[in-house]
HTML snippet that shows the backbone in 3Dmol.js (N, CA, C, O; Angstrom):
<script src="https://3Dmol.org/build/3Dmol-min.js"></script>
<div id="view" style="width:600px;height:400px;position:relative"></div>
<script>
const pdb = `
ATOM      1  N   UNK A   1      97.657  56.068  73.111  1.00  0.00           N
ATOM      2  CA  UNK A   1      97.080  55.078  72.213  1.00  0.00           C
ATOM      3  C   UNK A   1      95.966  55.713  71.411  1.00  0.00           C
ATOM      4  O   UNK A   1      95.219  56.432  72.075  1.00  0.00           O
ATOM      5  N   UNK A   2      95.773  55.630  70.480  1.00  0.00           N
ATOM      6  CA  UNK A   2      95.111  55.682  69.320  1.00  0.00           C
ATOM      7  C   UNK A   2      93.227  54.759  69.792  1.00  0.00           C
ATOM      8  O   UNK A   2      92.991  53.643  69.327  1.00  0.00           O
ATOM      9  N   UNK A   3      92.421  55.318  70.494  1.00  0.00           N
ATOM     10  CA  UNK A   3      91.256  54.561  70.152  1.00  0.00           C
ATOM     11  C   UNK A   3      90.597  54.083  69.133  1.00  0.00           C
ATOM     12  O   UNK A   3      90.652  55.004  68.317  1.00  0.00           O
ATOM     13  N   UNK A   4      89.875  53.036  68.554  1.00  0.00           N
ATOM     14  CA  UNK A   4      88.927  52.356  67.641  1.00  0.00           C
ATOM     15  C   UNK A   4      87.637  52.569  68.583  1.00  0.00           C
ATOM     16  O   UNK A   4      87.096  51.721  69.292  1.00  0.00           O
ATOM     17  N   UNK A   5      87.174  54.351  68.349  1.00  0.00           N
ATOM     18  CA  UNK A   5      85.647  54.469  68.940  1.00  0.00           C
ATOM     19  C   UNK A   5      84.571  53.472  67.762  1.00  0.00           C
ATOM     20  O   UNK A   5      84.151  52.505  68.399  1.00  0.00           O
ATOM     21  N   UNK A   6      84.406  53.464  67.307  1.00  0.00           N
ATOM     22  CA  UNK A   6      83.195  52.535  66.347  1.00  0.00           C
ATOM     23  C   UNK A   6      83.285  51.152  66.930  1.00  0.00           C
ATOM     24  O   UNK A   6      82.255  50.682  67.412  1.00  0.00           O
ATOM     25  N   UNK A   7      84.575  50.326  66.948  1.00  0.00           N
ATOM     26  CA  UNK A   7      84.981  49.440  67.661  1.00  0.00           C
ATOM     27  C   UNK A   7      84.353  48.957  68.964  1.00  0.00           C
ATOM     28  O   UNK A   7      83.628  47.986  69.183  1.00  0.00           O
ATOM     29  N   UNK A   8      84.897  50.030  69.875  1.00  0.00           N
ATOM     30  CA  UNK A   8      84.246  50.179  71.246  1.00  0.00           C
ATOM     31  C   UNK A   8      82.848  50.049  71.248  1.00  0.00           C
ATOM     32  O   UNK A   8      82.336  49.043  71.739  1.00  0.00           O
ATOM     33  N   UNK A   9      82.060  51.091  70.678  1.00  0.00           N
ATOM     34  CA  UNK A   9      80.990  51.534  70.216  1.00  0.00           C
ATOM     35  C   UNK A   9      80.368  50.231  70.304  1.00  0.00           C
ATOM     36  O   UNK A   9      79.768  50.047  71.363  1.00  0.00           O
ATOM     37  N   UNK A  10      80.354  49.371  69.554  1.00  0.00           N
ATOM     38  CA  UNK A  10      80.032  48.313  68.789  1.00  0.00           C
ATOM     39  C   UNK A  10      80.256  46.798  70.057  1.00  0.00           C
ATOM     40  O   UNK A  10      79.559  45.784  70.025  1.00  0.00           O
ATOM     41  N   UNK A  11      81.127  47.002  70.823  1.00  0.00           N
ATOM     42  CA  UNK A  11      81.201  46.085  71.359  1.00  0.00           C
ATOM     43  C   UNK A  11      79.928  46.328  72.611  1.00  0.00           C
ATOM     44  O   UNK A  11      79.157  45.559  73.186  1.00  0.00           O
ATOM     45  N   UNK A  12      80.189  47.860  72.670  1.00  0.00           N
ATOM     46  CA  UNK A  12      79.307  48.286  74.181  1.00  0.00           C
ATOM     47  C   UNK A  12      78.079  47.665  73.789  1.00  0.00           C
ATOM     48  O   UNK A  12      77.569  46.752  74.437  1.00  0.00           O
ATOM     49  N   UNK A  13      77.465  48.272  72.461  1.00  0.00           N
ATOM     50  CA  UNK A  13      76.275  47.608  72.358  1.00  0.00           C
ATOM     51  C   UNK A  13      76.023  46.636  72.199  1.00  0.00           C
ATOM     52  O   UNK A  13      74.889  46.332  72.570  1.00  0.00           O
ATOM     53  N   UNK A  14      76.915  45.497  71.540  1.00  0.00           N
ATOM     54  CA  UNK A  14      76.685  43.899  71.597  1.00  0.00           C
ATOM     55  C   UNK A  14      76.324  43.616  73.038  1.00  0.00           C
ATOM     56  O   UNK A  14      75.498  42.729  73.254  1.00  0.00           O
ATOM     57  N   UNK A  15      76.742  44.133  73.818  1.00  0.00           N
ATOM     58  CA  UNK A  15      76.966  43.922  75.529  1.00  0.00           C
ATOM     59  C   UNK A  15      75.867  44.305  76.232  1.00  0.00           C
ATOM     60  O   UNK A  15      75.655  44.032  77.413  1.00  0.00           O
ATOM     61  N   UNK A  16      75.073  45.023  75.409  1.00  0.00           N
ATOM     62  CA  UNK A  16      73.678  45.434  75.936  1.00  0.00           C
ATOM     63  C   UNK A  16      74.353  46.840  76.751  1.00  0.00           C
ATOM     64  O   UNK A  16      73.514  47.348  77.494  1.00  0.00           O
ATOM     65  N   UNK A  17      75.225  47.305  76.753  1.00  0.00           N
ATOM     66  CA  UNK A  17      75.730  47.994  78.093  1.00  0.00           C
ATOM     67  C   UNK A  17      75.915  49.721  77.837  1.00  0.00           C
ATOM     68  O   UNK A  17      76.886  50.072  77.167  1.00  0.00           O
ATOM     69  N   UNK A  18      75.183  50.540  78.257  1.00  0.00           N
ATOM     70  CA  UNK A  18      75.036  52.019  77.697  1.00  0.00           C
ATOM     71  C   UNK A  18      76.625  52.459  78.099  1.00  0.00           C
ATOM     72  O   UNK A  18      77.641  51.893  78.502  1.00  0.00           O
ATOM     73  N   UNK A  19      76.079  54.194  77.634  1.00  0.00           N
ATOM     74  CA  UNK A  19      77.195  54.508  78.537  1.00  0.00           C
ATOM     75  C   UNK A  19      77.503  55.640  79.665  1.00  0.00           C
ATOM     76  O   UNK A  19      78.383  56.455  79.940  1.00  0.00           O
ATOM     77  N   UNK A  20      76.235  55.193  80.153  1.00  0.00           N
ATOM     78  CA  UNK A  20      76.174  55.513  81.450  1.00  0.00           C
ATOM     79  C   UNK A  20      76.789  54.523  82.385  1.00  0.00           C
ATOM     80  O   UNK A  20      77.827  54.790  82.991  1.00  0.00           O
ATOM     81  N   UNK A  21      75.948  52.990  82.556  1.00  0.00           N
ATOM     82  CA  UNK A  21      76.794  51.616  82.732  1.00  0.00           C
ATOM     83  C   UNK A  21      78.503  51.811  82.689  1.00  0.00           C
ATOM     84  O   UNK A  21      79.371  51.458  83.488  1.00  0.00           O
ATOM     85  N   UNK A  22      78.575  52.560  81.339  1.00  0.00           N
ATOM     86  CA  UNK A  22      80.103  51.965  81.161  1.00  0.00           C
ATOM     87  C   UNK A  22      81.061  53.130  82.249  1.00  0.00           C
ATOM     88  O   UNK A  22      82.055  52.735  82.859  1.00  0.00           O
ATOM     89  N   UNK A  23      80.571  54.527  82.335  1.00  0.00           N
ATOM     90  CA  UNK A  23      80.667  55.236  83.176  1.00  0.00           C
ATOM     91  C   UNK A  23      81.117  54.940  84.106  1.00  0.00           C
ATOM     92  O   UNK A  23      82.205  55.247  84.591  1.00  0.00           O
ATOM     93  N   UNK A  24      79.916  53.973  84.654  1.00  0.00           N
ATOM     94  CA  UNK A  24      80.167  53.796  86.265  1.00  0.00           C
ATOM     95  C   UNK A  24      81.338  52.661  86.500  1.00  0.00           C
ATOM     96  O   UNK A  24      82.106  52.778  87.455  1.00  0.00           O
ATOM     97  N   UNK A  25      81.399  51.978  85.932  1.00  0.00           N
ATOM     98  CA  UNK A  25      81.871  50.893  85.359  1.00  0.00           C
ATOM     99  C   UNK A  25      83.389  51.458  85.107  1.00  0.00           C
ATOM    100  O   UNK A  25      84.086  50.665  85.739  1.00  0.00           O
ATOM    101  N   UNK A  26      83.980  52.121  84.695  1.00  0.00           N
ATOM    102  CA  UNK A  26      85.261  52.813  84.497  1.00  0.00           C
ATOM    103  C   UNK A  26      85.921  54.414  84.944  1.00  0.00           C
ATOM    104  O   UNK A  26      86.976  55.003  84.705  1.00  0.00           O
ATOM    105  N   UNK A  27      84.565  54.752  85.781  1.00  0.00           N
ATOM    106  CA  UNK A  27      84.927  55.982  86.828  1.00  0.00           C
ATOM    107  C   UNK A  27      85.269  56.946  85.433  1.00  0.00           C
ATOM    108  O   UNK A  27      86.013  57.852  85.809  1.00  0.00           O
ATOM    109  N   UNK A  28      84.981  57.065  83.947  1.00  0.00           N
ATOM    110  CA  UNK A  28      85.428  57.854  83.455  1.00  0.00           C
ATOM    111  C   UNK A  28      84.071  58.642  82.766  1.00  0.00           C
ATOM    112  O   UNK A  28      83.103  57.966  82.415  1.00  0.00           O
ATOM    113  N   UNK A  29      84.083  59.769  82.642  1.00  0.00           N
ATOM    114  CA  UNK A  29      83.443  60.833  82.047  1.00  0.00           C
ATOM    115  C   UNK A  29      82.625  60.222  81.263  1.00  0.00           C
ATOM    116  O   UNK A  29      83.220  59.932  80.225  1.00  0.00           O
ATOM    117  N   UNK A  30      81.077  59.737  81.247  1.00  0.00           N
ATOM    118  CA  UNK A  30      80.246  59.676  79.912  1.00  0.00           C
ATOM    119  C   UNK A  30      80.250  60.363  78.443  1.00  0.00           C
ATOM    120  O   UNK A  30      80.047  59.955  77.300  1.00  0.00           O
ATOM    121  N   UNK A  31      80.533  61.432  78.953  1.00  0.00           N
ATOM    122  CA  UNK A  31      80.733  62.668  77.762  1.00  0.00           C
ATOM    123  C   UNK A  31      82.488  62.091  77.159  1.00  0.00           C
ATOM    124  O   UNK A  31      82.769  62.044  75.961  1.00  0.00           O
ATOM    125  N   UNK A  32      83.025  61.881  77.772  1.00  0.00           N
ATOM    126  CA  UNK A  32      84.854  61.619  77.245  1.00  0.00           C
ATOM    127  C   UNK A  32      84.502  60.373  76.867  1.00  0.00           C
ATOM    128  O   UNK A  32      84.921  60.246  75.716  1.00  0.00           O
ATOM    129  N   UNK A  33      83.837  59.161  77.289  1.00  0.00           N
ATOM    130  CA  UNK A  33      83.685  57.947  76.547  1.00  0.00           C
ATOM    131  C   UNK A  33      82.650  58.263  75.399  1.00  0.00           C
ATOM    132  O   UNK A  33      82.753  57.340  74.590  1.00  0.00           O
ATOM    133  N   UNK A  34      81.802  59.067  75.022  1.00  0.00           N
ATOM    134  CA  UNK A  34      80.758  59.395  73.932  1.00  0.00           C
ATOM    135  C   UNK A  34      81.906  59.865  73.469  1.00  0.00           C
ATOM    136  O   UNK A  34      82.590  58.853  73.313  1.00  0.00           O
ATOM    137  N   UNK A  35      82.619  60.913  73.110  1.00  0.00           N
ATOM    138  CA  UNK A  35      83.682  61.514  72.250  1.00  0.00           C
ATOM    139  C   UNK A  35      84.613  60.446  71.798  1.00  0.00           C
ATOM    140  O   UNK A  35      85.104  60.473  70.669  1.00  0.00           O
ATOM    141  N   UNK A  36      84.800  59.743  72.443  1.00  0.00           N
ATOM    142  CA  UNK A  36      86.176  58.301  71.801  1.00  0.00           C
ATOM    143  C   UNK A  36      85.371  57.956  70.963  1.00  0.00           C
ATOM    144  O   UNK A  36      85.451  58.225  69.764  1.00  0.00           O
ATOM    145  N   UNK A  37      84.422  57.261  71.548  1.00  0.00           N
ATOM    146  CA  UNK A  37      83.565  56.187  70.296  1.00  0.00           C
ATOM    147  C   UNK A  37      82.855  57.079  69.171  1.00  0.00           C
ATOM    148  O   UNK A  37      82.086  56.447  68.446  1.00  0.00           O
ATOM    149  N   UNK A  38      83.015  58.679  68.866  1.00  0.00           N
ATOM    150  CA  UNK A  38      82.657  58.923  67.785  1.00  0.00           C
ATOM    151  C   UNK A  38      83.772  59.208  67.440  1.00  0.00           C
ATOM    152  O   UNK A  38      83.788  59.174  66.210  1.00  0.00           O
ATOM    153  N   UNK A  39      84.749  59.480  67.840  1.00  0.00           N
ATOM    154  CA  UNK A  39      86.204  59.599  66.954  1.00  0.00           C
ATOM    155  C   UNK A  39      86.804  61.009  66.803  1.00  0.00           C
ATOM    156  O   UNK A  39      87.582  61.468  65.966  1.00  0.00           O
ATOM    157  N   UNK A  40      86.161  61.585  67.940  1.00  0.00           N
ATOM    158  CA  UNK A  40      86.920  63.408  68.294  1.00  0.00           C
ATOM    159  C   UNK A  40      87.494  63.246  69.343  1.00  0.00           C
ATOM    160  O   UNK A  40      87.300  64.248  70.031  1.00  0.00           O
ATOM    161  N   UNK A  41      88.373  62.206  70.083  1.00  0.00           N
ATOM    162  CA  UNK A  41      89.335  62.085  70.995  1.00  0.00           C
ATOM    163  C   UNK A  41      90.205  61.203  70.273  1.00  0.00           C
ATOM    164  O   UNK A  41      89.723  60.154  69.846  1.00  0.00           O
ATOM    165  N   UNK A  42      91.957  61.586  69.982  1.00  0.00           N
ATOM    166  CA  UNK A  42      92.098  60.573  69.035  1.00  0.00           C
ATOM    167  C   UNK A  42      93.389  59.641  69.905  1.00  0.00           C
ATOM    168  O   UNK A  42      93.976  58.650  69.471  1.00  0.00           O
ATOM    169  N   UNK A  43      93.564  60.240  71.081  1.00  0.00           N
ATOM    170  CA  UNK A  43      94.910  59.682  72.057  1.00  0.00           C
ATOM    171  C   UNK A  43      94.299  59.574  73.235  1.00  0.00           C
ATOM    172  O   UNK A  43      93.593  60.337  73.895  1.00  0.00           O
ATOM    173  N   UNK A  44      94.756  58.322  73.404  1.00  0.00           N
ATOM    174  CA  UNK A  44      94.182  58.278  75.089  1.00  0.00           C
ATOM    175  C   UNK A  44      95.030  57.472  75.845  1.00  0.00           C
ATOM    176  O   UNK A  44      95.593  56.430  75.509  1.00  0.00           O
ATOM    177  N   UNK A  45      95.070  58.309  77.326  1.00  0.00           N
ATOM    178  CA  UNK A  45      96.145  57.461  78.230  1.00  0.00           C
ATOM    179  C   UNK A  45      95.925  55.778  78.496  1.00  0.00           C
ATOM    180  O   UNK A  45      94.957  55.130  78.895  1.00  0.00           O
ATOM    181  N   UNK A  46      97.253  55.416  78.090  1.00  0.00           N
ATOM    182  CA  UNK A  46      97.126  53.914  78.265  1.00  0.00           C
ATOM    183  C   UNK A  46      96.277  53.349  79.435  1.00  0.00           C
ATOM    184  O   UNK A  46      95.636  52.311  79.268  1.00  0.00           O
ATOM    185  N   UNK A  47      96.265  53.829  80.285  1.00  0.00           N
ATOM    186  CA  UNK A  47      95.226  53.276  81.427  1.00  0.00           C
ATOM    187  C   UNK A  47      94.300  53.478  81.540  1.00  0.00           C
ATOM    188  O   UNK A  47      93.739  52.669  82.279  1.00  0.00           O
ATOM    189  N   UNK A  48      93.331  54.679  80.948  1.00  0.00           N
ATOM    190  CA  UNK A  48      92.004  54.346  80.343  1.00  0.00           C
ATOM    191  C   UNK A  48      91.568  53.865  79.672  1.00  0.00           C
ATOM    192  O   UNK A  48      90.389  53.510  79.703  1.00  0.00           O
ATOM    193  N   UNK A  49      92.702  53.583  78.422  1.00  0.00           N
ATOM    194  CA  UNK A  49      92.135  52.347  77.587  1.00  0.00           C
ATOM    195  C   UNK A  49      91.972  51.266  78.168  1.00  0.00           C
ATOM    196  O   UNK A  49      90.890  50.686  78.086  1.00  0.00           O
ATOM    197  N   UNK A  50      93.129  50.703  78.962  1.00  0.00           N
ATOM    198  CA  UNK A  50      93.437  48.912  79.776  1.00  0.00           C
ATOM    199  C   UNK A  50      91.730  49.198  80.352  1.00  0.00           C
ATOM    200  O   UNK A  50      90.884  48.324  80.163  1.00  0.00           O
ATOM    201  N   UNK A  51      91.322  50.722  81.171  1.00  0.00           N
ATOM    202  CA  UNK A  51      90.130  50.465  82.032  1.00  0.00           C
ATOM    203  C   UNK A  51      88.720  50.184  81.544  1.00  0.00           C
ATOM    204  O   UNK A  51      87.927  49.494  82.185  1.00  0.00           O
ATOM    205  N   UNK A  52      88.456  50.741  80.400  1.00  0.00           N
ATOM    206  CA  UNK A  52      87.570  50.619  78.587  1.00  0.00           C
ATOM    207  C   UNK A  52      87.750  48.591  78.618  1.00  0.00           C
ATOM    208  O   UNK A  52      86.968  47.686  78.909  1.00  0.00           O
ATOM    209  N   UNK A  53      89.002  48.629  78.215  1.00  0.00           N
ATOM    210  CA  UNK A  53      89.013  47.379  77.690  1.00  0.00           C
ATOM    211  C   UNK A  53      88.446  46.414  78.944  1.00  0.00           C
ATOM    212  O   UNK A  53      87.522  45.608  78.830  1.00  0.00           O
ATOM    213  N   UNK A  54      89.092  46.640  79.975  1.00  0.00           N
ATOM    214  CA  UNK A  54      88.739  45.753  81.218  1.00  0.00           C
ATOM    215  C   UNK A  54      87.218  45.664  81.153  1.00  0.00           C
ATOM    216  O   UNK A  54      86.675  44.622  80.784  1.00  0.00           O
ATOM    217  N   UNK A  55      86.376  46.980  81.584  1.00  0.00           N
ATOM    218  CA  UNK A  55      85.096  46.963  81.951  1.00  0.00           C
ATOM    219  C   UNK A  55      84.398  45.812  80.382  1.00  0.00           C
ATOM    220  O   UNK A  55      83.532  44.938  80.421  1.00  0.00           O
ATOM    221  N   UNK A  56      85.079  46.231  79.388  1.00  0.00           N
ATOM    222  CA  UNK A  56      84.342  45.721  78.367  1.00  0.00           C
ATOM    223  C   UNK A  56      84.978  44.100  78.272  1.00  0.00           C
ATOM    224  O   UNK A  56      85.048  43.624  77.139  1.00  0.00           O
ATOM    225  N   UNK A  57      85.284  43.537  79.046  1.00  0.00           N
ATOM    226  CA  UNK A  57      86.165  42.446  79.078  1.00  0.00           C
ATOM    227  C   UNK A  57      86.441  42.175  77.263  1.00  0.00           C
ATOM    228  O   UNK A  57      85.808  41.416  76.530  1.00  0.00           O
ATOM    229  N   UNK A  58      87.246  42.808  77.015  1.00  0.00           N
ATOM    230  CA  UNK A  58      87.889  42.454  75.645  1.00  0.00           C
ATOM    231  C   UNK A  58      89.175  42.981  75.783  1.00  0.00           C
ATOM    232  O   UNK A  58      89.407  44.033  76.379  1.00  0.00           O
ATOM    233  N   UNK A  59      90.116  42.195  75.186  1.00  0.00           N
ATOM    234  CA  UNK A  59      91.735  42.406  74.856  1.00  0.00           C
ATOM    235  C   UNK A  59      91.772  44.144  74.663  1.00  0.00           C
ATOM    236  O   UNK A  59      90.711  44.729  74.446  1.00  0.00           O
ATOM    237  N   UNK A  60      92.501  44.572  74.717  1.00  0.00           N
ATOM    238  CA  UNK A  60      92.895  45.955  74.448  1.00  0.00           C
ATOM    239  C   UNK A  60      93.089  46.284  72.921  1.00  0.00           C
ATOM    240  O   UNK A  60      92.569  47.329  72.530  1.00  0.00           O
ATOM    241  N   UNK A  61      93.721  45.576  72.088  1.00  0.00           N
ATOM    242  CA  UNK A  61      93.794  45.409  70.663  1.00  0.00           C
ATOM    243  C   UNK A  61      92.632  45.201  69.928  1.00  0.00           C
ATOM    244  O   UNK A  61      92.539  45.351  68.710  1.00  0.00           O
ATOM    245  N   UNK A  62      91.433  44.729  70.953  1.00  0.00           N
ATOM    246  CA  UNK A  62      90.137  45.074  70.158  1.00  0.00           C
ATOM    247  C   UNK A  62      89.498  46.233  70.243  1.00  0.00           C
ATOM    248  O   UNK A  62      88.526  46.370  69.500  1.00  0.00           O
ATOM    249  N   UNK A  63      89.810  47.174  71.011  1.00  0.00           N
ATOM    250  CA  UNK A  63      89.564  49.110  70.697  1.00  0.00           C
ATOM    251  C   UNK A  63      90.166  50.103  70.715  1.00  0.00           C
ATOM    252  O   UNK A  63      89.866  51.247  71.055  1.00  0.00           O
ATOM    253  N   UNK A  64      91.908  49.225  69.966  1.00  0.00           N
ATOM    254  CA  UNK A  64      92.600  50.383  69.653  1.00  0.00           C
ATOM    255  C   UNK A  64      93.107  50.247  68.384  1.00  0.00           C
ATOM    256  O   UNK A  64      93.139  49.145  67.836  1.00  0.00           O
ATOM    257  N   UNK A  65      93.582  51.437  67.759  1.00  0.00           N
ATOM    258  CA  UNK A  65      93.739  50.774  66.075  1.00  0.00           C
ATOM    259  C   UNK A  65      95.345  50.386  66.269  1.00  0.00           C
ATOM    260  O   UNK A  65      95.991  50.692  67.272  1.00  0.00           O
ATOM    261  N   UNK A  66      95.766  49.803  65.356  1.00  0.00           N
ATOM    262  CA  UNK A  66      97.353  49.017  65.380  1.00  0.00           C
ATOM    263  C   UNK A  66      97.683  50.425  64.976  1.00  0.00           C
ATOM    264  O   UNK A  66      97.051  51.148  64.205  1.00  0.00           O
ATOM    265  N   UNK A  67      99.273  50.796  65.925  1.00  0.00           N
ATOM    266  CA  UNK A  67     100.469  51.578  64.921  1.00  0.00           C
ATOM    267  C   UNK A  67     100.805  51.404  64.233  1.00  0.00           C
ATOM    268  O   UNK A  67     101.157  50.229  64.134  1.00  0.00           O
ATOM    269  N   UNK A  68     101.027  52.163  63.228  1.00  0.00           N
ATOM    270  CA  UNK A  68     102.122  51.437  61.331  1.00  0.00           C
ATOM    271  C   UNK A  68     103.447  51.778  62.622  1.00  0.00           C
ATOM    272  O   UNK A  68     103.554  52.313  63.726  1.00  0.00           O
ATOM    273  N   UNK A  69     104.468  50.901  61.370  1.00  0.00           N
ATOM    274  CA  UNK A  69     105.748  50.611  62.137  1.00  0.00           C
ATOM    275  C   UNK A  69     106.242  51.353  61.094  1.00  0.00           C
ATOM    276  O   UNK A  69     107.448  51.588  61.019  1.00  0.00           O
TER     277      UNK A  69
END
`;
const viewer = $3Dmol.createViewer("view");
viewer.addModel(pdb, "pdb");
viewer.setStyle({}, {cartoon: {color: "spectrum"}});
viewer.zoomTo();
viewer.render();
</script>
């Protein structure tokens, strides 16, 4: 999947929630979640996204960009 880091980005901080928080919060790399949300990771395994989206309780379609068909 294709991440929407600005997206993410944007929600973390509405959420008050760093990303260290989000870290712990999704067992994934601070440094690999800082790289999505600036937009130098551009594929990511579907189940770190579902785990992104979960911790951030938002739909999955709100931090990933749509495929063209």
């Amino acid at each position: 999947m294709r991440p929407n880091g600005p997206a993410q980005r944007a929600i973390r901080e509405a959420q008050n929630k760093s990303l260290r928080l989000l870290e712990h919060m999704t067992g994934l790399d601070r440094g690999y979640l800082s790289r999505i949300e600036r937009g130098l990771i551009r594929h990511v395994a579907d189940p770190s996204v579902q785990t992104i989206a979960d911790a951030l309780d938002v739909p999955i379609e709100a931090i990933i960009h749509k495929e063209k068909t």
